[in-house]
OpenMM code with the backbone's topology and positions (N, CA, C; nanometers):
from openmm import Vec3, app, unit

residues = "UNK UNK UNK UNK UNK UNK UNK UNK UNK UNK UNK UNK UNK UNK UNK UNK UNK UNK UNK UNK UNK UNK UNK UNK UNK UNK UNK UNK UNK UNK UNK UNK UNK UNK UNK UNK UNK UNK UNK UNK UNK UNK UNK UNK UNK UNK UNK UNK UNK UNK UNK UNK UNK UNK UNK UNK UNK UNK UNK UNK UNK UNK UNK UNK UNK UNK UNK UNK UNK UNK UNK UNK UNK UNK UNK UNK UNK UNK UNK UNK UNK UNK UNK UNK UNK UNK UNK UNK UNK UNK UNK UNK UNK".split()
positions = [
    Vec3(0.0836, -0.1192, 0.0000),
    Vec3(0.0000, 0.0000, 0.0000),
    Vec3(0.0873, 0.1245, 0.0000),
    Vec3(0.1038, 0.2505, -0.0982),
    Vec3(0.1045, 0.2933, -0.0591),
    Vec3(0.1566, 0.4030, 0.0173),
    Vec3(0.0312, 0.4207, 0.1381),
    Vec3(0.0406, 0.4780, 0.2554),
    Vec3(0.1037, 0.3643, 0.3915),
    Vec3(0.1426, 0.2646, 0.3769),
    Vec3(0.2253, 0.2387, 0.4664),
    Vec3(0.3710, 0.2787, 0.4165),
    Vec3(0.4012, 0.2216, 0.2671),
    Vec3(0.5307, 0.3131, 0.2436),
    Vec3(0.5171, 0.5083, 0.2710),
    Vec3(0.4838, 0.5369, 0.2479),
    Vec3(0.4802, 0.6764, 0.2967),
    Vec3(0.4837, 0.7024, 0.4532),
    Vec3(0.3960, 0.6359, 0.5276),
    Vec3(0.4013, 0.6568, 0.6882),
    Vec3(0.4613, 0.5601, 0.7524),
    Vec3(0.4687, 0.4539, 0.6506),
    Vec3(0.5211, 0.3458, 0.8117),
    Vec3(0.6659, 0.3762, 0.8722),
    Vec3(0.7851, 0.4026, 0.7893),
    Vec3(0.9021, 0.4560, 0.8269),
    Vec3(0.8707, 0.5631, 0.9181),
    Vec3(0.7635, 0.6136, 0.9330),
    Vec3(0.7672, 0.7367, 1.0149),
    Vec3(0.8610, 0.8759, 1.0019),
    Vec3(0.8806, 0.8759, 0.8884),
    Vec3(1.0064, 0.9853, 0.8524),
    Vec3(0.9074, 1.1234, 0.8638),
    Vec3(0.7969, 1.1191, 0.8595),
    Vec3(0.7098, 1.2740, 0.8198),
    Vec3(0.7444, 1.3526, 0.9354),
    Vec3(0.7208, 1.3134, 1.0503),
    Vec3(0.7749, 1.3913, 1.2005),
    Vec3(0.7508, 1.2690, 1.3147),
    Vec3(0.8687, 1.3168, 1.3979),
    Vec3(0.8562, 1.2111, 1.5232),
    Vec3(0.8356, 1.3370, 1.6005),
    Vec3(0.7337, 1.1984, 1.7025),
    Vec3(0.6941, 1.2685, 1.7767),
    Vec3(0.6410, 1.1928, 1.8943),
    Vec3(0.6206, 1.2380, 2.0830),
    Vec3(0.6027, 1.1530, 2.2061),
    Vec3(0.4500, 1.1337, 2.1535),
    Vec3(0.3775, 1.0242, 2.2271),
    Vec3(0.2403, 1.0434, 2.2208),
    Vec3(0.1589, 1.1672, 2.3121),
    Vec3(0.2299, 1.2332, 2.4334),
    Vec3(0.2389, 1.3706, 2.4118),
    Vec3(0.2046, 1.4602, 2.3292),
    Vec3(0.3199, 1.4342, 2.2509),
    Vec3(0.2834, 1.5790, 2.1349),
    Vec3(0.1732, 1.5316, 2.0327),
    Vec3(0.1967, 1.4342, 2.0083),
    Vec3(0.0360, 1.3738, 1.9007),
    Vec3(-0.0700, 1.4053, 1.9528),
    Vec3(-0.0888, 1.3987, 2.0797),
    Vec3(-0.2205, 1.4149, 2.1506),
    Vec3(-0.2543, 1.5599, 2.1469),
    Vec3(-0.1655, 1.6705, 2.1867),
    Vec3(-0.1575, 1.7714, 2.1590),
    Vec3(-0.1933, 1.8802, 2.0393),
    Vec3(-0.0752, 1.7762, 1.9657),
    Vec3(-0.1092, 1.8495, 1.8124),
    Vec3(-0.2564, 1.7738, 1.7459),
    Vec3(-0.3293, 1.6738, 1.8144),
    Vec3(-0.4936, 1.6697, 1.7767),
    Vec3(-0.5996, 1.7807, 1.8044),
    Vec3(-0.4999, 1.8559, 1.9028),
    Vec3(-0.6086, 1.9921, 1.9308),
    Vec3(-0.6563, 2.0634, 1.8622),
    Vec3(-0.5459, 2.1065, 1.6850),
    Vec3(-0.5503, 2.1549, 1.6111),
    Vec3(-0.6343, 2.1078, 1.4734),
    Vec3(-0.6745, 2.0035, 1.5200),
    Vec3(-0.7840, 1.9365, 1.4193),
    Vec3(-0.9308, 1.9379, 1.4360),
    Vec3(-1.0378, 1.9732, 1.3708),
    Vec3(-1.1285, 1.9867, 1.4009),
    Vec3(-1.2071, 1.8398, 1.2851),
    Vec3(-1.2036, 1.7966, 1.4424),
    Vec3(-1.2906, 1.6426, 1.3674),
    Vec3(-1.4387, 1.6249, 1.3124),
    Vec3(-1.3939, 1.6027, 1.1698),
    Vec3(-1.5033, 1.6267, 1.0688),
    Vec3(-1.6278, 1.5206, 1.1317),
    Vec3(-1.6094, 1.4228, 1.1807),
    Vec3(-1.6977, 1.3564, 1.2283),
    Vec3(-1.7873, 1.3932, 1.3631),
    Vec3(-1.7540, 1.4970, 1.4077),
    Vec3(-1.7971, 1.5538, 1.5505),
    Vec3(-1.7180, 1.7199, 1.5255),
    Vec3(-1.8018, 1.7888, 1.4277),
    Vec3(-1.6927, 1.9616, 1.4296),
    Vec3(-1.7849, 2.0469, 1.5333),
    Vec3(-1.8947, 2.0070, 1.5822),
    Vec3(-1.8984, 2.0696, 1.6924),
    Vec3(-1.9111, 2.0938, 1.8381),
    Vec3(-1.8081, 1.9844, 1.8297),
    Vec3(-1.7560, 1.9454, 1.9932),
    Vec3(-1.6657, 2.0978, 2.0553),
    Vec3(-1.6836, 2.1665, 2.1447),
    Vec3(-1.6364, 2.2834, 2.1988),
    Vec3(-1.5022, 2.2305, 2.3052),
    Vec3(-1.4760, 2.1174, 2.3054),
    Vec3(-1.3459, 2.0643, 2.3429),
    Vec3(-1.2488, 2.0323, 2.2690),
    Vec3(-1.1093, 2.0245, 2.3350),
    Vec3(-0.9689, 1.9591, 2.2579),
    Vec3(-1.0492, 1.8639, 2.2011),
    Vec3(-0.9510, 1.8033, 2.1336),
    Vec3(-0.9259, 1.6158, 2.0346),
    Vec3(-0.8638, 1.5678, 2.2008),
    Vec3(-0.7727, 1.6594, 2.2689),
    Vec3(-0.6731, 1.5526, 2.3742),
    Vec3(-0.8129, 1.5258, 2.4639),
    Vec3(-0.9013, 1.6150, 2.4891),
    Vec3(-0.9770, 1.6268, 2.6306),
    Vec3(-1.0481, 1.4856, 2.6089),
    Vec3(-1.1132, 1.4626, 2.4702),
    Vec3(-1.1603, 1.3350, 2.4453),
    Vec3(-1.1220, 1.2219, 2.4345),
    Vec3(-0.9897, 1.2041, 2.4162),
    Vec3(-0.8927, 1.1056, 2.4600),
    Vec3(-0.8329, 1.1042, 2.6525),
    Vec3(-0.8790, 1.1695, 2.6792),
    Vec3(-0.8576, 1.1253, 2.8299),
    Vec3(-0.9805, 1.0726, 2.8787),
    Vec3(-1.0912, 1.1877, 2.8110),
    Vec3(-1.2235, 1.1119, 2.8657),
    Vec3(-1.2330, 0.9915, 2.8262),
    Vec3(-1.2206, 0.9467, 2.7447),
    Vec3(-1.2524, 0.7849, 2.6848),
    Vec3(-1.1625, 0.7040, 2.7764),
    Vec3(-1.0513, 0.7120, 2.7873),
    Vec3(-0.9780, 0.6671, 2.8962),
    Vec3(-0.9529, 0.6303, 3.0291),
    Vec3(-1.0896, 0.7190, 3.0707),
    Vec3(-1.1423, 0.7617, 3.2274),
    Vec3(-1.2366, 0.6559, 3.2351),
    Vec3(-1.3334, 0.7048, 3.1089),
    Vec3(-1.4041, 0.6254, 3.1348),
    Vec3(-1.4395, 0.4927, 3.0982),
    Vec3(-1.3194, 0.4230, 3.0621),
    Vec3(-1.3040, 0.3036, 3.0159),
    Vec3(-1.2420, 0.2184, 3.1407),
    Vec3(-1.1102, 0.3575, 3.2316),
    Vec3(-1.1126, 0.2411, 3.3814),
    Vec3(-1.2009, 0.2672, 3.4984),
    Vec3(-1.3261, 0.3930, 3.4192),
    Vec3(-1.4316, 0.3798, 3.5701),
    Vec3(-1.4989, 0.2485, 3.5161),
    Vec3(-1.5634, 0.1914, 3.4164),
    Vec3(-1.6467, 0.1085, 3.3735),
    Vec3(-1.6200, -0.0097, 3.4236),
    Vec3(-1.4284, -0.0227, 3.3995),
    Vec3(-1.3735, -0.1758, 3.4072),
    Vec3(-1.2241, -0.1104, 3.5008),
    Vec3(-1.2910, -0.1239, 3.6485),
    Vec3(-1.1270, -0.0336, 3.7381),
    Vec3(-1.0839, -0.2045, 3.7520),
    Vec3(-1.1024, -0.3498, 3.7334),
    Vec3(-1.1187, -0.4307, 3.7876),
    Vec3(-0.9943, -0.4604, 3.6997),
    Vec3(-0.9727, -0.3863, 3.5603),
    Vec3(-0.9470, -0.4571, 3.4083),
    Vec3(-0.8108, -0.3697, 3.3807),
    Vec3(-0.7271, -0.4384, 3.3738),
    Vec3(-0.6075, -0.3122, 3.3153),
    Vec3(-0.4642, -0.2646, 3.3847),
    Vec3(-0.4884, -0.3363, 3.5425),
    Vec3(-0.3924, -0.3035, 3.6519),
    Vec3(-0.2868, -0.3578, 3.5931),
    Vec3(-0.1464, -0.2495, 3.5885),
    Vec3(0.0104, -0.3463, 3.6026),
    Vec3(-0.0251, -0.4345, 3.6994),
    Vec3(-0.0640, -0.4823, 3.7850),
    Vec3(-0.0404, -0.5659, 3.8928),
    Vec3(-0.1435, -0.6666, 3.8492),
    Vec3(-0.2006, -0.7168, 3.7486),
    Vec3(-0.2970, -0.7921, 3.7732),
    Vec3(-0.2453, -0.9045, 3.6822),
    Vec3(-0.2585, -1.0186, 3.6983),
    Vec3(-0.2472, -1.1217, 3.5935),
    Vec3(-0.3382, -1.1722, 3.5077),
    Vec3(-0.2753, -1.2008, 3.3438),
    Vec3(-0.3964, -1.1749, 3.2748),
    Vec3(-0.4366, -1.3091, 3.2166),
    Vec3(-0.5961, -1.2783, 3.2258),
    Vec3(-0.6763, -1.4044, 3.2434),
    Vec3(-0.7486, -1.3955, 3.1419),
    Vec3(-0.8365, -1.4730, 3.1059),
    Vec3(-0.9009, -1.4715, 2.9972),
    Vec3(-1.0314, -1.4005, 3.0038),
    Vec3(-1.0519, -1.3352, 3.1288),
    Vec3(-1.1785, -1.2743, 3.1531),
    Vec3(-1.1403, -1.1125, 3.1966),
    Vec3(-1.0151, -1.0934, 3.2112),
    Vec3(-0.9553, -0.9970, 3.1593),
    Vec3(-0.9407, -0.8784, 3.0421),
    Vec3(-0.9527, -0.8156, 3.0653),
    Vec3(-0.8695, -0.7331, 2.9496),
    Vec3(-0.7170, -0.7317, 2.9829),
    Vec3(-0.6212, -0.7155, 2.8121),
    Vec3(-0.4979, -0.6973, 2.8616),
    Vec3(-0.4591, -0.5403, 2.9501),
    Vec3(-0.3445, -0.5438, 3.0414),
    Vec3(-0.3062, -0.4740, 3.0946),
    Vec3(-0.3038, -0.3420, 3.0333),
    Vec3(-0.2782, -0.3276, 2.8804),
    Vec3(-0.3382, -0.2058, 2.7978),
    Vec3(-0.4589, -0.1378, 2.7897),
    Vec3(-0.5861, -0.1945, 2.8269),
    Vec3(-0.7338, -0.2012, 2.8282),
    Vec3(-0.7073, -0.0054, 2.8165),
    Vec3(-0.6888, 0.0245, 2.9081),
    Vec3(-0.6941, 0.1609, 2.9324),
    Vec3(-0.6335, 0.2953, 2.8275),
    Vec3(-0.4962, 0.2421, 2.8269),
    Vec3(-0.4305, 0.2991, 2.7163),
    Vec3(-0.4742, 0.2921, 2.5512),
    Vec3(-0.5330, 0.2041, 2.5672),
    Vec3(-0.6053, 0.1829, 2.4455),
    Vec3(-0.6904, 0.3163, 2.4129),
    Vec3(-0.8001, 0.3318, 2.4965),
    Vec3(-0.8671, 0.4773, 2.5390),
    Vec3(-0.8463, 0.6188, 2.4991),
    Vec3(-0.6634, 0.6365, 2.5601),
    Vec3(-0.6161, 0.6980, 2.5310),
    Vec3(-0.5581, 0.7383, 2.3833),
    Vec3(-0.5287, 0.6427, 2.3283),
    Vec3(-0.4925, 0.6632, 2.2206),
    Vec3(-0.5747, 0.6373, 2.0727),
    Vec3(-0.6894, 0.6370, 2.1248),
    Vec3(-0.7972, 0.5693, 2.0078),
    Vec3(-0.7628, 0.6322, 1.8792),
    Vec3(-0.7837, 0.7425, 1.8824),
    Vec3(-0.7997, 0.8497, 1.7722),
    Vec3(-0.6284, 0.9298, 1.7070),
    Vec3(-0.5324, 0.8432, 1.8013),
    Vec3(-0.3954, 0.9254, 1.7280),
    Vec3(-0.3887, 0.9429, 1.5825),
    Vec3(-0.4794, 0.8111, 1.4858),
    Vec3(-0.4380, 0.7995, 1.3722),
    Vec3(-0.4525, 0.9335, 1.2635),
    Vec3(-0.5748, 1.0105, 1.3772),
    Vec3(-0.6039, 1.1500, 1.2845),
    Vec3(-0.5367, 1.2590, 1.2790),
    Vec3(-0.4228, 1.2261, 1.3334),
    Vec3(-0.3267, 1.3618, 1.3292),
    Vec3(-0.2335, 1.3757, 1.1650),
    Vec3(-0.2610, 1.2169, 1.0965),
    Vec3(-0.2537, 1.2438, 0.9549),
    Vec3(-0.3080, 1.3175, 0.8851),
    Vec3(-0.4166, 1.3529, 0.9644),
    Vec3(-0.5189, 1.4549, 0.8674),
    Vec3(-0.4835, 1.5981, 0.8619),
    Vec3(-0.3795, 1.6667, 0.9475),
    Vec3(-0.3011, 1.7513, 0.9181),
    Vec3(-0.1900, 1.7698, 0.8530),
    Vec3(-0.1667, 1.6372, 0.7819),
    Vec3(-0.0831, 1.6488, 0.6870),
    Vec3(-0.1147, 1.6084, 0.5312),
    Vec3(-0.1944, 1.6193, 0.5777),
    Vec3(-0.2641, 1.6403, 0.3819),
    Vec3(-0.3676, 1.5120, 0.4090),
    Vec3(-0.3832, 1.4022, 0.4843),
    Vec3(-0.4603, 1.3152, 0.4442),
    Vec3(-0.6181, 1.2922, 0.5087),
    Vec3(-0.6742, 1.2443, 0.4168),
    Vec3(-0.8128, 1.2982, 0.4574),
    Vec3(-0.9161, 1.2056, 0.5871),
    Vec3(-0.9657, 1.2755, 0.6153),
    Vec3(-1.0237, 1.2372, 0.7522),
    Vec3(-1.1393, 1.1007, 0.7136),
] * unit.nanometer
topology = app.Topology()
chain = topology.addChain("A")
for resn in residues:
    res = topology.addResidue(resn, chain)
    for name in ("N", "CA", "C"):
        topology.addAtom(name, app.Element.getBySymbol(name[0]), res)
């Protein structure tokens, strides 16, 4: 494909998931443009509320079972939506 040759090397800009989250602020998501919050604020909320739902699901300390979620469960949350920060670089939402 492609757009994995173009992005998968990651040569366009590096960057922490920090600054990705950040620089989502500057996007106004065509699928929701009139949300009066960040892109980041909604990635924490989803995050929140993915370990109020399941606080049981996700602990470093927990061993993982099949009735589990993996220890990521949460971070997952967080990062749902990074993929749209392509959309500030020319590609479409």
């Amino acid at each position: 494909r492609p757009q994995s040759a173009e992005y998968g090397p990651c040569s366009l800009r590096k960057m922490s998931v920090m600054e990705a989250l950040e620089l989502l602020d500057q996007l106004v998501d065509e699928s929701d443009p009139d949300v009066d919050f960040p892109n980041s604020y909604h990635a924490y909320q989803t995050a929140e509320g993915i370990r109020r739902a399941h606080p049981d699901k996700g602990r470093a300390t927990d061993p993982p079972l099949p009735t589990r979620s993996p220890h990521w469960f949460h971070l997952v949350g967080l990062l749902h939506d990074l993929g749209k920060v392509l959309a500030l670089f020319g590609e479409p939402q």
